[in-house]
MIGU-544521 format. One record per residue (C-alpha): residue number from 1; chain; x negated, y negated, z negated. Coordinates in pm, 1 decimal. Each point is the difference from the previous one (the first is absolute). Example, Ala and Ser with C-alpha at 12.3 -4.5 7.8 and 13.67 -1.06 7.14 Angstrom:
BEGIN
+-----+-------+----------+----------+----------+
|   n | chain |        x |        y |        z |
+-----+-------+----------+----------+----------+
|   1 |     A |  -1230.0 |    450.0 |   -780.0 |
|   2 |     A |   -137.0 |   -344.0 |     66.0 |
+-----+-------+----------+----------+----------+
This chain:
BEGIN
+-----+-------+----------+----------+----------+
|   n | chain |        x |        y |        z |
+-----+-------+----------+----------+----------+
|   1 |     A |  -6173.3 |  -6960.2 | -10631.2 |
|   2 |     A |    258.1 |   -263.0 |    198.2 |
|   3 |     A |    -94.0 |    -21.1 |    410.7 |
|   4 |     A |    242.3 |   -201.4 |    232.6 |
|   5 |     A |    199.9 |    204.0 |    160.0 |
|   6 |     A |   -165.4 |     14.1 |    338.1 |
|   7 |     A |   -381.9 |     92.7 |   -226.5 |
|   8 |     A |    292.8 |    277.4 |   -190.5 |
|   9 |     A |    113.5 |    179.8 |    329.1 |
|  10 |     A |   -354.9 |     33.6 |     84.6 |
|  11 |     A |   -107.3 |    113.5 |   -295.2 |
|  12 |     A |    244.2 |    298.1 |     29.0 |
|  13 |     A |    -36.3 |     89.1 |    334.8 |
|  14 |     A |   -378.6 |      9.7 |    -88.0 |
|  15 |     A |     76.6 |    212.4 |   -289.8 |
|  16 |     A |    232.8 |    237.2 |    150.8 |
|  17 |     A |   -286.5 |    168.8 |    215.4 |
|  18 |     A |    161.6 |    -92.2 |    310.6 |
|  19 |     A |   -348.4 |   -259.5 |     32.8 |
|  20 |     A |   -251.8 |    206.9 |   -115.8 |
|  21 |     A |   -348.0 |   -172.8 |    -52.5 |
|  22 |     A |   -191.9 |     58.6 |    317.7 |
|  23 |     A |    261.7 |      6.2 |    238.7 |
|  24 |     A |    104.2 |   -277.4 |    233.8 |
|  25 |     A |    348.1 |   -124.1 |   -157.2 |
|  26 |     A |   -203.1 |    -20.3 |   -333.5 |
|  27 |     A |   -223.1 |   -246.1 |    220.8 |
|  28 |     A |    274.1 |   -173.3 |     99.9 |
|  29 |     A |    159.9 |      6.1 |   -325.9 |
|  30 |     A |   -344.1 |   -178.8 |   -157.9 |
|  31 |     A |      1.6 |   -263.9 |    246.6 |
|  32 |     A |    308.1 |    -84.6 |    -61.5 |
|  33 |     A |    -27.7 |    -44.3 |   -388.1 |
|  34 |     A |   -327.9 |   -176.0 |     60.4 |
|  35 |     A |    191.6 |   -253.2 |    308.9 |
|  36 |     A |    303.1 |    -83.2 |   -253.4 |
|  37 |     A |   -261.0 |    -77.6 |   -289.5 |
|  38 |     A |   -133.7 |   -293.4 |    238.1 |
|  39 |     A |    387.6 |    -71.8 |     94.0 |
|  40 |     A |     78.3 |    -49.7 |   -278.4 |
|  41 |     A |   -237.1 |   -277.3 |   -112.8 |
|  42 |     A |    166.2 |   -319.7 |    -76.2 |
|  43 |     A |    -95.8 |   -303.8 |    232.6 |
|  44 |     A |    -37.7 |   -355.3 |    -36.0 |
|  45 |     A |    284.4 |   -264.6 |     15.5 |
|  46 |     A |    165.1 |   -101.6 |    304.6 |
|  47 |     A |   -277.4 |    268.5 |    196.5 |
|  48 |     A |    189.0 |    121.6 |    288.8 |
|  49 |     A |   -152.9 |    267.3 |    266.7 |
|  50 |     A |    148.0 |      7.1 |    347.3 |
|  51 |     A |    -26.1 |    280.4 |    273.7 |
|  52 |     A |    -69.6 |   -155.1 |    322.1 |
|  53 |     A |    174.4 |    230.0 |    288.1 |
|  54 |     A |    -16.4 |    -12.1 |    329.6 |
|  55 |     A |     13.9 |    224.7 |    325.9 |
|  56 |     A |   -378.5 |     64.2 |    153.6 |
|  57 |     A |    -80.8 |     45.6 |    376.6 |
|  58 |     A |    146.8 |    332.3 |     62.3 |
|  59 |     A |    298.9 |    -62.5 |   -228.9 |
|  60 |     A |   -140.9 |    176.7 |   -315.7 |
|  61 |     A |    117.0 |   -189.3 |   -354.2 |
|  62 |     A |   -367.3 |   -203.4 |   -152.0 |
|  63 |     A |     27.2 |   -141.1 |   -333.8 |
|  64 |     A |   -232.3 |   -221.3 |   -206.0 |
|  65 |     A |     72.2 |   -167.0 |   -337.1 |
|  66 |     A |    -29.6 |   -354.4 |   -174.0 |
|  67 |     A |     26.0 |   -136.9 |   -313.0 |
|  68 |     A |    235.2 |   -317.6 |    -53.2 |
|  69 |     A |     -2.5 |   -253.9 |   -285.0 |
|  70 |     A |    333.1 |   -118.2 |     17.9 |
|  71 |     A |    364.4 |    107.6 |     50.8 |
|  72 |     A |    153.0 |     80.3 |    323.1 |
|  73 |     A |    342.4 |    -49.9 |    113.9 |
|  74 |     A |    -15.2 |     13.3 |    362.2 |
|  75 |     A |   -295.6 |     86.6 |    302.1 |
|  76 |     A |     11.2 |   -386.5 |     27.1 |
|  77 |     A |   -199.1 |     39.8 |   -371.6 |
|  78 |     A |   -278.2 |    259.3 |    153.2 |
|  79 |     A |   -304.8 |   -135.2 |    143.5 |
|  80 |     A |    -97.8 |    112.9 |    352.2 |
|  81 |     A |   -254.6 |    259.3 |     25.2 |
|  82 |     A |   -245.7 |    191.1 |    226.3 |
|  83 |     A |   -150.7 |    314.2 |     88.6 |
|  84 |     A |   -283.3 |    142.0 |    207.8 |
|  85 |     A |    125.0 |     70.7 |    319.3 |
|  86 |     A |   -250.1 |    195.8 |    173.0 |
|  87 |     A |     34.0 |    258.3 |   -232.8 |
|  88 |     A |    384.6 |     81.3 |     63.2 |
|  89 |     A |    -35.7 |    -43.3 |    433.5 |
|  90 |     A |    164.4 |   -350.8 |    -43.9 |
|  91 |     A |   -317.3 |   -217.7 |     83.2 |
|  92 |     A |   -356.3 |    -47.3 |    125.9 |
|  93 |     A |   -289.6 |     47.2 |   -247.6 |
|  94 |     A |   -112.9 |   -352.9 |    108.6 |
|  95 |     A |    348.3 |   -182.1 |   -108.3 |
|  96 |     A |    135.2 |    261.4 |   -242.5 |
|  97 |     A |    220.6 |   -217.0 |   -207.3 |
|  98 |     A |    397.9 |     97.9 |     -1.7 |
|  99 |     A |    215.8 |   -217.5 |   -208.6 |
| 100 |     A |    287.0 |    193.4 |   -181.6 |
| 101 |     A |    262.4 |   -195.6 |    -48.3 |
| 102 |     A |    298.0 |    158.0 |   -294.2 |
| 103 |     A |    362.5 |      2.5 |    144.8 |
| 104 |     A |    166.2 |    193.7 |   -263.9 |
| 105 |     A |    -40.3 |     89.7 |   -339.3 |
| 106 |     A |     84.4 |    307.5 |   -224.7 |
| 107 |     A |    -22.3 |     96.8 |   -388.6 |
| 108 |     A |   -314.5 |    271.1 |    -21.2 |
| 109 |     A |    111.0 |    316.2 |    -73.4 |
| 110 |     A |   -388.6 |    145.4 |    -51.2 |
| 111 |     A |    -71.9 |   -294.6 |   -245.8 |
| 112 |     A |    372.4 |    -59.5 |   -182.9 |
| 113 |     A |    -16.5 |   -343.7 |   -153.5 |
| 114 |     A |    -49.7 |   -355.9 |    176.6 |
| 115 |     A |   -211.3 |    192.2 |    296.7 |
| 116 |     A |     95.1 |    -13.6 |    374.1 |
| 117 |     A |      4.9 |    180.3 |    357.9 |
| 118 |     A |    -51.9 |   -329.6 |    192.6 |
| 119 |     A |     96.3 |     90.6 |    402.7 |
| 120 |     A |   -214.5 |   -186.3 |    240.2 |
| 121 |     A |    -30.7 |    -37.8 |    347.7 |
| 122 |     A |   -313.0 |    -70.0 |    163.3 |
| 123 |     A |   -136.9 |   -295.9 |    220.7 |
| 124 |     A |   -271.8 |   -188.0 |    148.4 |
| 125 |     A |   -211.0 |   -253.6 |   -206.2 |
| 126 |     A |    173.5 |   -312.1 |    152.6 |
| 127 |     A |    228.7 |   -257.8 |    -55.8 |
| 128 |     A |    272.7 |    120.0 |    170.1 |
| 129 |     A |     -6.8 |    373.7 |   -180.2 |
| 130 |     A |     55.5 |    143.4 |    351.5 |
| 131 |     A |     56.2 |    393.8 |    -62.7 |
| 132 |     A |   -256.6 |    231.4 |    113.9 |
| 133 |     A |     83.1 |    257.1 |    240.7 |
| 134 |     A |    118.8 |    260.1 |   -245.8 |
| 135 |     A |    204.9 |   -229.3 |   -178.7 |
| 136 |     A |    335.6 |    120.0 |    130.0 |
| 137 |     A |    203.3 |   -148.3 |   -266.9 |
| 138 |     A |    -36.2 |   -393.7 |     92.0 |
| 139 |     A |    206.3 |     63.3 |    362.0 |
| 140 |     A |    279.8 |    243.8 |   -212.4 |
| 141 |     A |     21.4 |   -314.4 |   -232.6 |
| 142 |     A |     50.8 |   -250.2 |    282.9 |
| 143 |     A |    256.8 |    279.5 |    172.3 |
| 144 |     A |    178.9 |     -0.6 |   -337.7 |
| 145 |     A |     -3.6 |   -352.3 |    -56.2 |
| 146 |     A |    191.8 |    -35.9 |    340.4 |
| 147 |     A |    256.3 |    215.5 |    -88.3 |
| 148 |     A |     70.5 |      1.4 |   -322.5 |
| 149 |     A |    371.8 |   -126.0 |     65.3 |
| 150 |     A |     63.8 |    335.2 |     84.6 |
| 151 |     A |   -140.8 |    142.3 |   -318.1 |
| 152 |     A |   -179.5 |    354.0 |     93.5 |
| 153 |     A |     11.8 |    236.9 |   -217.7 |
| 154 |     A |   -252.6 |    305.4 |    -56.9 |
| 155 |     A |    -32.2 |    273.7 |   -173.0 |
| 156 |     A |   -271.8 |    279.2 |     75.6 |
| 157 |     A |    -58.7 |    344.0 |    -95.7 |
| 158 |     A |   -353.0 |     54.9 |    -28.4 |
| 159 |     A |   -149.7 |    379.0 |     86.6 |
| 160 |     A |   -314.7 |     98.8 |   -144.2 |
| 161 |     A |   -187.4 |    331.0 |    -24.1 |
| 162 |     A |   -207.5 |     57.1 |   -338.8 |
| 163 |     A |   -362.4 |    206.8 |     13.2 |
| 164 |     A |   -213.6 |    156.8 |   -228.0 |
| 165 |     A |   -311.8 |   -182.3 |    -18.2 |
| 166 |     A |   -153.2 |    183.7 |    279.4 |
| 167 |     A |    234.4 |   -192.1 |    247.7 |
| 168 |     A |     51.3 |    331.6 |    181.1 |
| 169 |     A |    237.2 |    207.9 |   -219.8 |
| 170 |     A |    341.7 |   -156.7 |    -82.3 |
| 171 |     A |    123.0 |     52.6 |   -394.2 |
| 172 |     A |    209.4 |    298.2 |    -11.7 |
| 173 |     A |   -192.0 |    177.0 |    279.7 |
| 174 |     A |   -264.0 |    279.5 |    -37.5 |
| 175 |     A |   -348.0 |    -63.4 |     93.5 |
| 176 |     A |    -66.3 |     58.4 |    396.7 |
| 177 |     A |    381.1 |    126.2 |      6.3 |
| 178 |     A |    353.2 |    -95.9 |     15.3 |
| 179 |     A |    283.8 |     -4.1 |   -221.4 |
| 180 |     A |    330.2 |    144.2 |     67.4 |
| 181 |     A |    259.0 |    -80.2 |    277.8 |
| 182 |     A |    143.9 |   -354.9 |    -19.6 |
| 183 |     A |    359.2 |    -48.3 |   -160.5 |
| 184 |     A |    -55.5 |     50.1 |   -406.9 |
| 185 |     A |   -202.2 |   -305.8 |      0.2 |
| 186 |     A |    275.0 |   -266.5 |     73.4 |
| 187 |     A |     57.4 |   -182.9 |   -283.2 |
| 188 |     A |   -132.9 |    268.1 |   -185.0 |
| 189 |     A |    -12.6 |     79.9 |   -409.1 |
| 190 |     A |   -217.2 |    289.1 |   -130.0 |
| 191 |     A |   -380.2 |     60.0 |    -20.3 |
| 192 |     A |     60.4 |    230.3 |    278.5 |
| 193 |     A |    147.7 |   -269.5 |    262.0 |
| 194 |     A |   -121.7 |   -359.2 |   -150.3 |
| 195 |     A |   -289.2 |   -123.0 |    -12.2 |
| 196 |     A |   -171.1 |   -314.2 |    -80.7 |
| 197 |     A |    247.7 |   -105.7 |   -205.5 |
| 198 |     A |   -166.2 |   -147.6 |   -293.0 |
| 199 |     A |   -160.7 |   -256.6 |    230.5 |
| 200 |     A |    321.5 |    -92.5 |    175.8 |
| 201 |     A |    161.7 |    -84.7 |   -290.7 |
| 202 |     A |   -343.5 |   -186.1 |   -122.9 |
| 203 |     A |     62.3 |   -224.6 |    329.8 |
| 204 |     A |    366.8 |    -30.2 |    -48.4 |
| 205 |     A |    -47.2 |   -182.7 |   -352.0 |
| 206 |     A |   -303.6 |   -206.2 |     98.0 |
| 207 |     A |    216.9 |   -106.5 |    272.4 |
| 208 |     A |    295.8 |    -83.8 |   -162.2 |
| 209 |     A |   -240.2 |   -189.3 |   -288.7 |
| 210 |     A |   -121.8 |   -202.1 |    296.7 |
| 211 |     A |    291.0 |   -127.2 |    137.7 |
| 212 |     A |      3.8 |    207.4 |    283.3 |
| 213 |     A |    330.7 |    101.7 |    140.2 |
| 214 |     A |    -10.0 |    344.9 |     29.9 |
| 215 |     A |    240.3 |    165.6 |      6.6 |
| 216 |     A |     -5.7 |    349.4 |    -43.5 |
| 217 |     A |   -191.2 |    301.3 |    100.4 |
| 218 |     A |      7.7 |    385.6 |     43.4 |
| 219 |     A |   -247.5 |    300.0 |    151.9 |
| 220 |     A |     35.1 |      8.6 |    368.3 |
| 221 |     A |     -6.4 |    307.7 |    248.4 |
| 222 |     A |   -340.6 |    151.3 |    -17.1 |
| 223 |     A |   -157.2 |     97.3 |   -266.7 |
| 224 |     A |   -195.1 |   -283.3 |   -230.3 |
| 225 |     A |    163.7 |   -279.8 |    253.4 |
| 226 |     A |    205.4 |   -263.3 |   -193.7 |
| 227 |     A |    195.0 |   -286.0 |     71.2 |
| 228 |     A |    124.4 |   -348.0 |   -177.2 |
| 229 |     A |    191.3 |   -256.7 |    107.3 |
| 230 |     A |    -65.6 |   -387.2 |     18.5 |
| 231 |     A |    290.2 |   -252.1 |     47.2 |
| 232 |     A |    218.8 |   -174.9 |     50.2 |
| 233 |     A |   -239.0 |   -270.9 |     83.3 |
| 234 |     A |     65.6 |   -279.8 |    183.7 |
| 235 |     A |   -226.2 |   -144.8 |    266.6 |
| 236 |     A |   -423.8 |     -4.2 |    -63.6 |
| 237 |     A |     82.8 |    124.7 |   -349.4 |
| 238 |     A |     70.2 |    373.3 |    144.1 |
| 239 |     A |   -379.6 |    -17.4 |    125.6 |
| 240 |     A |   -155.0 |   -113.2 |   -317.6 |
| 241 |     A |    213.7 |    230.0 |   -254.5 |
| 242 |     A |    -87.3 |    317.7 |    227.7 |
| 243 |     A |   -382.3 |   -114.8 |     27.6 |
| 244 |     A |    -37.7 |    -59.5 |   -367.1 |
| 245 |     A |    218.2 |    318.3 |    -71.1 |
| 246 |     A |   -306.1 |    176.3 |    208.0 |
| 247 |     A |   -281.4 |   -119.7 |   -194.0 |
| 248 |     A |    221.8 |    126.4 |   -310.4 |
| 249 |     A |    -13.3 |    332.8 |    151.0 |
| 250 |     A |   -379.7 |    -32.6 |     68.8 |
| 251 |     A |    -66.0 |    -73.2 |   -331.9 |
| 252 |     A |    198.8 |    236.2 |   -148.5 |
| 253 |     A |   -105.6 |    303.9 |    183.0 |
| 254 |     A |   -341.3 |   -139.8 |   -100.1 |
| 255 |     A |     60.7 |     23.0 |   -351.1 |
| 256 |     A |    118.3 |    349.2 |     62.3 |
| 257 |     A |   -311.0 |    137.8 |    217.7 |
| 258 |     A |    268.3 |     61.0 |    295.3 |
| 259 |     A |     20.3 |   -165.5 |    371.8 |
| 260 |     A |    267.8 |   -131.5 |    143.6 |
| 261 |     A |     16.8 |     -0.6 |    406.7 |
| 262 |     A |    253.7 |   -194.7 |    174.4 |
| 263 |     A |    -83.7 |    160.7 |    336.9 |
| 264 |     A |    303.7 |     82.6 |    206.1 |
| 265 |     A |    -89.9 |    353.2 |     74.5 |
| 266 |     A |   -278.8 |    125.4 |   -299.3 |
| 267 |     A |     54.3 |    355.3 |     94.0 |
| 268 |     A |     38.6 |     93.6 |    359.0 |
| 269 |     A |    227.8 |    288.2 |     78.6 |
| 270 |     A |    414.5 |     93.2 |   -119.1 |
| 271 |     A |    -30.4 |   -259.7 |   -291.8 |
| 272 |     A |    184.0 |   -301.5 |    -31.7 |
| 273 |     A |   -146.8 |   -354.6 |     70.5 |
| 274 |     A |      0.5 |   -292.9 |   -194.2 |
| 275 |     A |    156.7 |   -318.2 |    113.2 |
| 276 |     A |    111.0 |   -314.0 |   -160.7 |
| 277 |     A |    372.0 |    -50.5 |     99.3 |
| 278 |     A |     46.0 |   -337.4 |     39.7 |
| 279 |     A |    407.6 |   -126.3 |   -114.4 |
| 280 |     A |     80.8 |   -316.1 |    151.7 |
| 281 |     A |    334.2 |   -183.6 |     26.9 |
| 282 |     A |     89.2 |   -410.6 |     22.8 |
| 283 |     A |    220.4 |   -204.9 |   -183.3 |
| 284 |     A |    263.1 |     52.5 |    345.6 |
| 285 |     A |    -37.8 |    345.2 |    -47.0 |
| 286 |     A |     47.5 |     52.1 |   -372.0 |
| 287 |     A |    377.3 |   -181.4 |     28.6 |
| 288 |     A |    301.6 |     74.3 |    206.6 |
| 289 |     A |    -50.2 |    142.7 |    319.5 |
| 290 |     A |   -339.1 |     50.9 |    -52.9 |
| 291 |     A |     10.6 |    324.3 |    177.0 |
| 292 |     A |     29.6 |   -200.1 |    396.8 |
| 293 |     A |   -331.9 |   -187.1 |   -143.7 |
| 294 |     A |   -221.8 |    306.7 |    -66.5 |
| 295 |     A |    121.1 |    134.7 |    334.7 |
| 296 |     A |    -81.9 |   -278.0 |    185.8 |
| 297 |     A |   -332.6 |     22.1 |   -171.8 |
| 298 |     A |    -60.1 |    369.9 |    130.8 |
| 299 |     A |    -40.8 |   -119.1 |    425.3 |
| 300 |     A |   -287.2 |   -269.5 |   -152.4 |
| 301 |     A |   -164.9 |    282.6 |   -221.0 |
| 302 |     A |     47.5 |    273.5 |    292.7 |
| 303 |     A |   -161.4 |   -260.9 |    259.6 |
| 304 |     A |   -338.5 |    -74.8 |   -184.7 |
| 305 |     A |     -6.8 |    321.2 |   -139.8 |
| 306 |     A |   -364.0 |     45.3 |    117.9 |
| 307 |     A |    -68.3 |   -337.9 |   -155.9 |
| 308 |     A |     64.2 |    107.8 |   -334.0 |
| 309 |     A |   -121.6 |    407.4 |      8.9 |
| 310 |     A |   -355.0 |   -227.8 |    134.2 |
| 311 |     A |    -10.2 |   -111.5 |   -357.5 |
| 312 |     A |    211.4 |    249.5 |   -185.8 |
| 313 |     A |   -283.2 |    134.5 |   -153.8 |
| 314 |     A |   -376.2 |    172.2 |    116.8 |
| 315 |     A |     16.8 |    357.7 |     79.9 |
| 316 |     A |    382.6 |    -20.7 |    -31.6 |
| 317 |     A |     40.5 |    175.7 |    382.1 |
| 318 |     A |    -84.7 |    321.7 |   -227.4 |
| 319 |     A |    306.0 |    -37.5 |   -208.4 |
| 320 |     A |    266.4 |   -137.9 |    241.5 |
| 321 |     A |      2.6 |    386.5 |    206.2 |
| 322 |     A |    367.8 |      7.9 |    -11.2 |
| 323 |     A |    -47.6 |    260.6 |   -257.7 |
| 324 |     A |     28.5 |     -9.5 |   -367.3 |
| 325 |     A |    250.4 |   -248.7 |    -20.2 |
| 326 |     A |   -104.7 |   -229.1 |    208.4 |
| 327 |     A |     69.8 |   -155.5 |    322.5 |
| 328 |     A |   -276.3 |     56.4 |    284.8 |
| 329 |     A |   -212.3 |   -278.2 |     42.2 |
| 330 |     A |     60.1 |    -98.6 |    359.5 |
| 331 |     A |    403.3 |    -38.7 |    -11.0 |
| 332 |     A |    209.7 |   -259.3 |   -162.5 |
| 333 |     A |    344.1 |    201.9 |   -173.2 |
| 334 |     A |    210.4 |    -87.9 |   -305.7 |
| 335 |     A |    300.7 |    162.2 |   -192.4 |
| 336 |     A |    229.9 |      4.4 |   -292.6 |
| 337 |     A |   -155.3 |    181.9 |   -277.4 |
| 338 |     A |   -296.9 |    124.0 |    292.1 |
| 339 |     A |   -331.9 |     81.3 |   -145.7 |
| 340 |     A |    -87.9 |     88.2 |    351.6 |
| 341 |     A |     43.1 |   -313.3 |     85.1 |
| 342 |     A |   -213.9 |   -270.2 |     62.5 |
| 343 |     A |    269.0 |   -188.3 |   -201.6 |
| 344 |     A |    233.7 |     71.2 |   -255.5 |
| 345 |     A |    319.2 |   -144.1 |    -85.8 |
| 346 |     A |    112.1 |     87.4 |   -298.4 |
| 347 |     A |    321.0 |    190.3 |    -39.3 |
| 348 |     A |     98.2 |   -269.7 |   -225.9 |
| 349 |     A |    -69.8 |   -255.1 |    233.6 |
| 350 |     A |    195.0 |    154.2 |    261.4 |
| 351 |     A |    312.5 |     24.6 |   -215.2 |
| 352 |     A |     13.5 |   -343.1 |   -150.3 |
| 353 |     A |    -72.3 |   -147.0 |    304.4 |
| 354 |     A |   -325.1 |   -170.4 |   -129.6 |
| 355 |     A |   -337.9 |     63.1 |   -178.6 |
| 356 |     A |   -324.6 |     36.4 |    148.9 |
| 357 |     A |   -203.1 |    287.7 |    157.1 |
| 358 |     A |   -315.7 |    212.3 |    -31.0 |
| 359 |     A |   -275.0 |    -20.0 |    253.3 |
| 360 |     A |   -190.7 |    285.6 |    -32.7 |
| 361 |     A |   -274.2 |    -47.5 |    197.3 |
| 362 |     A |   -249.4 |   -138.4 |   -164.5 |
| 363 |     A |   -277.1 |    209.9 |   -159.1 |
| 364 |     A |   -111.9 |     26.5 |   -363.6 |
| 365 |     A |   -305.3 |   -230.3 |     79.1 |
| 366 |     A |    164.7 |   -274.2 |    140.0 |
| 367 |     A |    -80.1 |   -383.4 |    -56.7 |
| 368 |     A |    343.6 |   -125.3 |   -130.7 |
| 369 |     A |    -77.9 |   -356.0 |     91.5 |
| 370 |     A |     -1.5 |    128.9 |    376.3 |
| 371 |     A |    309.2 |    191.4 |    -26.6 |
| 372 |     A |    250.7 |   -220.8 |   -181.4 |
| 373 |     A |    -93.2 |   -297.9 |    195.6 |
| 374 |     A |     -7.6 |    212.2 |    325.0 |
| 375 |     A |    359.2 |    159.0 |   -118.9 |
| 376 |     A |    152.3 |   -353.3 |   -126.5 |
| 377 |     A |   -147.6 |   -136.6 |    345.2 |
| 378 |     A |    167.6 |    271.7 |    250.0 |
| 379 |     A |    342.0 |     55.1 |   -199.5 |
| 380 |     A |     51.1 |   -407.0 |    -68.1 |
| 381 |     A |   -156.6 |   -170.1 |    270.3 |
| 382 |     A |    -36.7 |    279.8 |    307.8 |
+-----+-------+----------+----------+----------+
């Protein structure tokens, strides 16, 4: 009989023994045949569903979805929307209502077709749409708007750390035990050294099929801790790719039965961090003598250096030890080609005498809104 491929590859891994009936990847298996039946069921004209997203009261990625009659072409085609606020430490029981409001758009990866990811940011029920308190992105927005002469570019590598469902044991590492020695797991190949790789690559291409600009990825110093990259991005849109780029990976691992942690420092001990290296150069710094510019930006970044570690990230003080390639926490130091540093210049940069640099400071769980805009602020404006 003829299945689609997807149904075919199923079918033989069933078949092969390797998901024999009764065990938990034959569960798995079934629920997947039995999702992708439903998926697959054809839907009315011009019926479009969008996947409301927006960042809850302690940061975390919440998601509700809509259905839409009618084409979209831009957020100015998406109706506003609203969500219970009590229920995600954003408002009172007795005035619950937070209005979402969508200020980006991307193709769906997890329903391919006319669907959505629709990136919102949240604020009151008034006229005036004043941002709630944990809307960080309106003041990044109105930071970017201000310079945007000098064009800012981003581009961040996002650290993560992937765990079995327990949320205790990290993949690749025994139960109540430890793997090896770091060093073989560095952009690692081989069931011995990688793992997790089926669900990077699953983010990767739902990624890429959302328009997100990532731009590349490999395994990272401990073992089951991974890495992509984001960028370049210029301005707000650095935030909103790397937020929506995190619900992919939530949704993802979800699919897969795996967490994802973006704390800076999952296991305590000799194991490596996670951080969320933040590259940042200006138009001035990108052309001829760039170099002097980047420089000069190093006394701002060294004086409000306890500025930005203050919202670098939560918990990120158990990270930044000076140890494991980082920089400790309560000193301000750059170099060429200095993962020790706070910041990095790039060899590159050094030698053409222009580029951009590497902060390294802030950790895996930061809020980009709060970093670019407090980087763009200190480098451009002091």
């Amino acid at each position: 009989f003829i299945l689609p491929h997807f149904f075919y590859i199923l079918y033989q891994f069933i078949m092969s023994g390797r998901a024999m009936p009764g065990t938990q990847s034959h569960r798995v298996l079934e629920r997947e045949v039995v999702f992708q039946r439903f998926m697959r069921l054809p839907l009315p004209e011009n019926v479009i569903q969008a996947e409301y997203v927006w960042i809850g009261g302690e940061g975390e990625l919440r998601c509700k979805t809509r259905t839409l009659n009618k084409e979209v072409k831009s957020v100015d085609d998406l109706p506003v929307w609203n969500f219970d606020g009590s229920s995600t430490g954003q408002a009172p029981g007795k005035d619950s209502e937070v209005y979402i409001h969508p200020v980006a758009i991307y193709p769906d990866p997890f329903r391919p077709g006319p669907h959505i990811l629709v990136l919102c940011e949240c604020t009151l029920p008034d006229a005036k749409s004043t941002p709630i308190p944990t809307n960080t992105r309106r003041e990044a927005f109105k930071l970017f708007e201000k310079v945007k002469e000098h064009v800012p570019w981003f581009g961040i590598e996002q650290e993560y750390t992937l765990f079995n469902a327990d949320g205790r044991t990290p993949l690749g590492w025994p139960n109540n035990g430890y793997p090896g020695p770091q060093g073989p797991y560095y952009c690692s190949a081989g069931a011995e050294n990688s793992f997790g790789r089926q669900i990077v690559e699953a983010h990767y291409r739902a990624c890429l099929y959302a328009g997100i600009a990532i731009s590349g990825c490999n395994a990272e110093v401990m073992a089951g801790q991974w890495e992509y990259q984001v960028g370049p991005c210029v301005g707000i849109d650095s935030g909103d790719q790397l937020m929506m780029s995190r619900y992919i990976m939530y949704r993802v691992c979800e699919a897969f039965g795996v967490i994802v942690s973006f704390d800076p420092k999952p296991i305590p001990g000799d194991w490596n961090g996670a951080g969320c290296h933040t590259n940042f150069s200006t138009k001035a710094m990108r052309e001829d003598g760039g170099l002097d510019v980047i420089l000069a930006s190093m006394k701002n970044l060294e004086a409000k250096h306890a500025e930005h570690i203050a919202v670098y990230g939560v918990g990120n003080e158990r990270r930044l030890t000076g140890a494991h390639e980082t920089a400790h926490i309560g000193k301000f130091s750059f170099g060429v080609a200095n993962r020790g540093a706070s910041v990095r210049i790039p060899r590159t940069t050094n030698a053409d005498k222009k580029g951009y640099f590497e902060d390294r400071r802030p950790a895996s769980n930061m809020d980009p809104y709060i970093v670019t805009g407090k980087l763009a602020r200190t480098a451009i404006i002091g």
